[in-house]
C-alpha positions as MATLAB code, in Angstrom:
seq = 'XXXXXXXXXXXXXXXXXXXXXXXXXXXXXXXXXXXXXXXXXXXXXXXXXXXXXXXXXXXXXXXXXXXXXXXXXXXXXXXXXXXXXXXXXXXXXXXXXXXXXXXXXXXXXXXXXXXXXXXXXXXXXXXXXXXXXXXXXXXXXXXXXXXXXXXXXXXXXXXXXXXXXXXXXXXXXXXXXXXXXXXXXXXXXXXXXXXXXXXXXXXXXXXXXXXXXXXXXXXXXXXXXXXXXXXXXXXXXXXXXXXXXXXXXXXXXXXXXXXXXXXXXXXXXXXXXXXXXXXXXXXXXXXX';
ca = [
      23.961   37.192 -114.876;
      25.585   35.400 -111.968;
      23.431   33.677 -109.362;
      24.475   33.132 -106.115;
      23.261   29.991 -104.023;
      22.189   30.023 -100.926;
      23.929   27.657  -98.383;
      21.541   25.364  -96.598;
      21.710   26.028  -92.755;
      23.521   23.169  -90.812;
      22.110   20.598  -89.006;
      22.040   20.514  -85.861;
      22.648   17.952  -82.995;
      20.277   15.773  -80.472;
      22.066   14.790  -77.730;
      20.554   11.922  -75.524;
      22.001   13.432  -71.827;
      21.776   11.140  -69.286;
      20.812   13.038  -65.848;
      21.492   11.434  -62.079;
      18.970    8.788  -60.928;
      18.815   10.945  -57.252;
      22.267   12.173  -56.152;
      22.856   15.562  -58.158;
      26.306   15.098  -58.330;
      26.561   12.325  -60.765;
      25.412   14.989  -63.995;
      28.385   14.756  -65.585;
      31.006   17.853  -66.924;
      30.076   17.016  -70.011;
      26.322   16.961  -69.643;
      26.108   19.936  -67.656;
      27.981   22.088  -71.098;
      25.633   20.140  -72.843;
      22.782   21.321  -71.093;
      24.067   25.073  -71.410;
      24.664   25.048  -74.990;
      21.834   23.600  -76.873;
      18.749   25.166  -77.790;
      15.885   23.242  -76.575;
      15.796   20.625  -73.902;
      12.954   17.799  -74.877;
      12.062   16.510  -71.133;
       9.749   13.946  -70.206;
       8.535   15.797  -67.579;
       9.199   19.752  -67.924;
       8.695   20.678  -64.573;
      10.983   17.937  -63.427;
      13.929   18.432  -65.762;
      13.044   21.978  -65.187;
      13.836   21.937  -61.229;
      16.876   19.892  -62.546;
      18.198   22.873  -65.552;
      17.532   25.563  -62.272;
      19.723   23.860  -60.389;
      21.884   24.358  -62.573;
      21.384   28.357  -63.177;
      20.193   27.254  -66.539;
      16.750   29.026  -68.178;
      16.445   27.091  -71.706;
      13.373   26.556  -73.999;
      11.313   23.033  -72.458;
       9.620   20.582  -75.406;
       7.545   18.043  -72.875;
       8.410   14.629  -74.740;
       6.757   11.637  -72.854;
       5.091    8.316  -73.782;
       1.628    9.971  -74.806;
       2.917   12.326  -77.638;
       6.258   11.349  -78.618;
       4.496    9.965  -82.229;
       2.825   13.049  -83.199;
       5.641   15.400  -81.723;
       8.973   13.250  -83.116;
       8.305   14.923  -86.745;
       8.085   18.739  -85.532;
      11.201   18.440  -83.360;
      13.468   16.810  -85.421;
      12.402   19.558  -88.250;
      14.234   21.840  -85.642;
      17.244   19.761  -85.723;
      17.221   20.221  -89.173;
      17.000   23.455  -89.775;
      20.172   23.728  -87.187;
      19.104   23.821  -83.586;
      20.724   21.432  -80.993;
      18.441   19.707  -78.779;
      19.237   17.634  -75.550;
      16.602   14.857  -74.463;
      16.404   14.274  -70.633;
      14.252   11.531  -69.163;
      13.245   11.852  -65.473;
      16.263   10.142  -64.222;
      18.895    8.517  -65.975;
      19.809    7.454  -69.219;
      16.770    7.940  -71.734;
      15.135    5.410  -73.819;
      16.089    3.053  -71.078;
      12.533    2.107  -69.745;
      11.696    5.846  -71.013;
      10.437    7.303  -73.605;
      13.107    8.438  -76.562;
      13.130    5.231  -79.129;
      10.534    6.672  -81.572;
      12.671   10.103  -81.665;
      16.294    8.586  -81.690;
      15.219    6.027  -84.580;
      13.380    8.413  -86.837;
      16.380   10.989  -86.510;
      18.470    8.215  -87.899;
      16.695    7.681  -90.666;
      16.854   10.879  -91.959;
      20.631   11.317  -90.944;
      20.136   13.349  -87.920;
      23.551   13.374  -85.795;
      22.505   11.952  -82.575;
      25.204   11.991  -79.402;
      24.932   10.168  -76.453;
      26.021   12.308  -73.056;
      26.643    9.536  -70.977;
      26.100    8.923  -67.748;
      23.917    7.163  -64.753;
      21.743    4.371  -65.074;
      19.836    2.453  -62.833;
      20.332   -0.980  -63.959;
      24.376   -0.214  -64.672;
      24.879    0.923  -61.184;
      22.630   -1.539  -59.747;
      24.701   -4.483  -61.403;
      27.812   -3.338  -60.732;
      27.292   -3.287  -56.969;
      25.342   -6.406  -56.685;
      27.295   -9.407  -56.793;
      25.941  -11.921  -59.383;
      27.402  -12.377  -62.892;
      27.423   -9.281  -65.178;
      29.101  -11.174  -68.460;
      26.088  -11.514  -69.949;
      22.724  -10.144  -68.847;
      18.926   -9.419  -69.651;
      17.327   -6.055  -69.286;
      13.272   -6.780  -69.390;
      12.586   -3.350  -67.852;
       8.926   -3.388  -66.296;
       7.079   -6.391  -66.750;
       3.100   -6.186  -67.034;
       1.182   -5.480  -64.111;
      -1.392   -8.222  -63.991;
       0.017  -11.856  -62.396;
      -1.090  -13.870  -65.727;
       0.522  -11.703  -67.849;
       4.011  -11.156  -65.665;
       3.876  -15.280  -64.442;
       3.911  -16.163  -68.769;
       7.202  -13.707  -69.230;
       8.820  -14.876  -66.493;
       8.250  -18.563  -67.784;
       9.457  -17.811  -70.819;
      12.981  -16.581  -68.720;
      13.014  -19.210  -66.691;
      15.995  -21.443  -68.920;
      17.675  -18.244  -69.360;
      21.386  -18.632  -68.409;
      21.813  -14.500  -67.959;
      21.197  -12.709  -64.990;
      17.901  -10.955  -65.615;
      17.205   -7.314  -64.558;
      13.987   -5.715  -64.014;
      12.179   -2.220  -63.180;
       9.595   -2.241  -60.692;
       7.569   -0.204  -58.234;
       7.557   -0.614  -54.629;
       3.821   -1.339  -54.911;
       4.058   -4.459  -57.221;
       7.566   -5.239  -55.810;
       6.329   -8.333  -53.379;
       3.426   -9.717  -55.928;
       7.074   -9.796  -58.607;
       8.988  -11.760  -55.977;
       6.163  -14.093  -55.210;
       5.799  -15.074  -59.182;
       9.427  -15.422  -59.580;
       9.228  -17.891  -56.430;
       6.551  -19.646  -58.162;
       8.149  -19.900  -61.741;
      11.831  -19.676  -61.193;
      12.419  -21.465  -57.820;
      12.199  -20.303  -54.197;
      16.178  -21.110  -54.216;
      17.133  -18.351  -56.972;
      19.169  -15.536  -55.991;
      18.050  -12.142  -55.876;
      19.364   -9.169  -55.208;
      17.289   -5.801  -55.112;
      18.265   -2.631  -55.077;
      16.238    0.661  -54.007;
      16.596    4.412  -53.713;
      20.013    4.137  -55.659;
      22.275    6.981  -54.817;
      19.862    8.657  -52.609;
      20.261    8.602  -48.517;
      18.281    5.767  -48.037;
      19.458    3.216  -50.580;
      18.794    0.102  -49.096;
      19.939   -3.599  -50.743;
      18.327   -6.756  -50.280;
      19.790  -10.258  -51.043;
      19.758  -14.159  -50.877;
      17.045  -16.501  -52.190;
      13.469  -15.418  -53.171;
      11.536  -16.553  -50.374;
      14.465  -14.740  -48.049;
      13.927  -11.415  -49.999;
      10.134  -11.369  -49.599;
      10.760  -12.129  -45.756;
      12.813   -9.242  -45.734;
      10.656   -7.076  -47.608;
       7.672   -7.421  -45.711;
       9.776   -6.901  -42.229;
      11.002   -3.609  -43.874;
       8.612   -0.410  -42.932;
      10.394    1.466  -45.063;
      10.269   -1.194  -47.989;
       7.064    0.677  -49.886;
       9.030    3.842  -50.496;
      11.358    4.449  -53.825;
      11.853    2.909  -57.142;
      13.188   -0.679  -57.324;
      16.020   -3.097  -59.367;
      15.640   -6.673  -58.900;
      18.077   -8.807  -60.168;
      17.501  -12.568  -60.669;
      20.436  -15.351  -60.732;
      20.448  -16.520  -64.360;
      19.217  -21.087  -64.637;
      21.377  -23.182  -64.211;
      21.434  -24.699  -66.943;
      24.747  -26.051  -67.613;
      24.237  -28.272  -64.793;
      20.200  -29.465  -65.819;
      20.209  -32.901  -66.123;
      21.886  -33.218  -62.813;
      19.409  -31.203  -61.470;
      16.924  -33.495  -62.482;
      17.983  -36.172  -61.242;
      18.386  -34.222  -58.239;
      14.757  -33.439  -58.120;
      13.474  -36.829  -58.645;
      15.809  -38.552  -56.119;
      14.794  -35.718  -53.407;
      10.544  -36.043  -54.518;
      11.141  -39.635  -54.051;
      12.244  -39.196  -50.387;
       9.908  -36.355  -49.513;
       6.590  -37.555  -51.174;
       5.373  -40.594  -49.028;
       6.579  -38.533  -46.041;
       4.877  -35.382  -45.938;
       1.592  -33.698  -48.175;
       2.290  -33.344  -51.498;
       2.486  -29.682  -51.411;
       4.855  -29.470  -48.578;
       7.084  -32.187  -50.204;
       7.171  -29.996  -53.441;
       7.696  -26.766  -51.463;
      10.360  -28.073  -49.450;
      12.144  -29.688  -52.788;
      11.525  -26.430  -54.565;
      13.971  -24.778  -51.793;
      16.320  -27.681  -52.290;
      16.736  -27.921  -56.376;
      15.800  -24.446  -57.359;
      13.331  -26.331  -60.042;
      10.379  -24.541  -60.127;
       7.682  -25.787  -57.975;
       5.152  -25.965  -61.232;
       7.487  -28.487  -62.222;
       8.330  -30.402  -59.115;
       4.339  -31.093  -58.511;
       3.777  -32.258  -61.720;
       6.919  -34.977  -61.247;
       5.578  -35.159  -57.899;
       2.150  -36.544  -59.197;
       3.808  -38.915  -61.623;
       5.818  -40.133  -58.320;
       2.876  -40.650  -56.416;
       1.080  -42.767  -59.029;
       3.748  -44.931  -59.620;
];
């Protein structure tokens, strides 16, 4: 008696689509087909992504996929995959797993040799870089930092030798109280460079030291609207010890002449040291 084996169905695909960050017309070719041809699209938010697939004359199956149940939900999808559907995963706006959720999904697929196919496309922090002016060779992506001062002032300590230009996510709400830590940590003389509403009508950019930023910020009415990129000027710290010699020389001159936090302030704006630093040296001056 012959038996006759039954093929296992193929697997299918998850493609990680990137969608536009506000102007529509940045979806790709490719994404769009993308879109059109797979089975399931795992959103973030469905009725966002869904506004987004009826632009497109698109009606396809919705899996919500966020932060709060990507754990429990990973398992279930990817037995989809599996079994041969295609599935495309769509954050709100831009390229997933970028400071969205997708990293749980995307890493268990791979281990159990899921195909997984990036649909490139916009990003925040790409476009943001390429536009802004400061070194893109090398470069940190910290995404949001946390939301309390204590908590955001010990990361950005820990940055503060880092030669890279660092990039950050961050609401226009918190936007000022960032600025104001980095200007307390990293120097008032660092260069930023911000960028908001990217692609949109009103994208606005901001640039020049910290304490020039925040100025410009707060003289903004329109600066608590939209979603923000700051970009920091990496340390300089190819050029430290001259720096610190810098420093002292300058505390030396500005200490007996002027309040001790005005002296530090003022050489804060001259080194780039940060002023925790400088007032520390600053004491030491003053005792000697």
């Amino acid at each position: 008696m012959q038996t006759v084996s039954t093929p296992a169905p193929a697997t299918g695909t998850l493609f990680i689509v990137a969608t536009p960050i506000g102007n529509l017309d940045d979806l790709s070719r490719r994404a769009e087909k993308v879109l059109a041809s797979v089975d399931l699209v795992a959103a973030e938010d469905t009725r966002h992504s869904g506004r987004l697939l009826q632009h497109l004359g698109l009606n396809k199956a919705m899996w919500p996929l966020h932060d709060h149940n990507e754990r429990e939900r990973s398992g279930a999808l990817l037995d989809r995959i599996a079994g041969g559907e295609s599935v495309a995963l769509v954050s709100d706006a831009g390229t997933p797993l970028i400071s969205d959720p997708g990293y749980v999904l995307v890493r268990a697929a791979r281990q159990r040799g899921i195909r997984v196919v990036p649909v490139p496309g916009a990003c925040a922090m790409v476009a943001a870089l390429s536009a802004a002016g400061l070194p893109t060779d090398r470069f940190l992506f910290a995404g949001f930092l946390p939301v309390k001062t204590v908590a955001r002032s010990k990361v950005l300590e820990s940055l503060s030798r880092e030669e890279s230009t660092l990039v950050f996510y961050e609401s226009p709400r918190r936007v000022v109280a960032l600025l104001e830590d980095i200007c307390n940590t990293l120097g008032e003389g660092r260069e930023v460079v911000l960028a908001r509403e990217l692609t949109k009508a009103f994208e606005t950019w901001y640039s020049g030291s910290v304490t020039d930023v925040v100025d410009a910020l707060r003289a903004d009415a329109h600066s608590g609207k939209g979603e923000y990129v700051v970009m920091v000027g990496g340390s300089p710290s190819a050029g430290q010890a001259r720096v610190a010699v810098d420093a002292d020389r300058v505390l030396s001159l500005l200490v007996p002449e002027l309040p001790l936090k005005k002296a530090v302030k003022v050489a804060a704006e001259l080194t780039g040291v940060p002023r925790n630093e400088l007032y520390q040296r600053a004491l030491e001056l003053k005792d000697q």
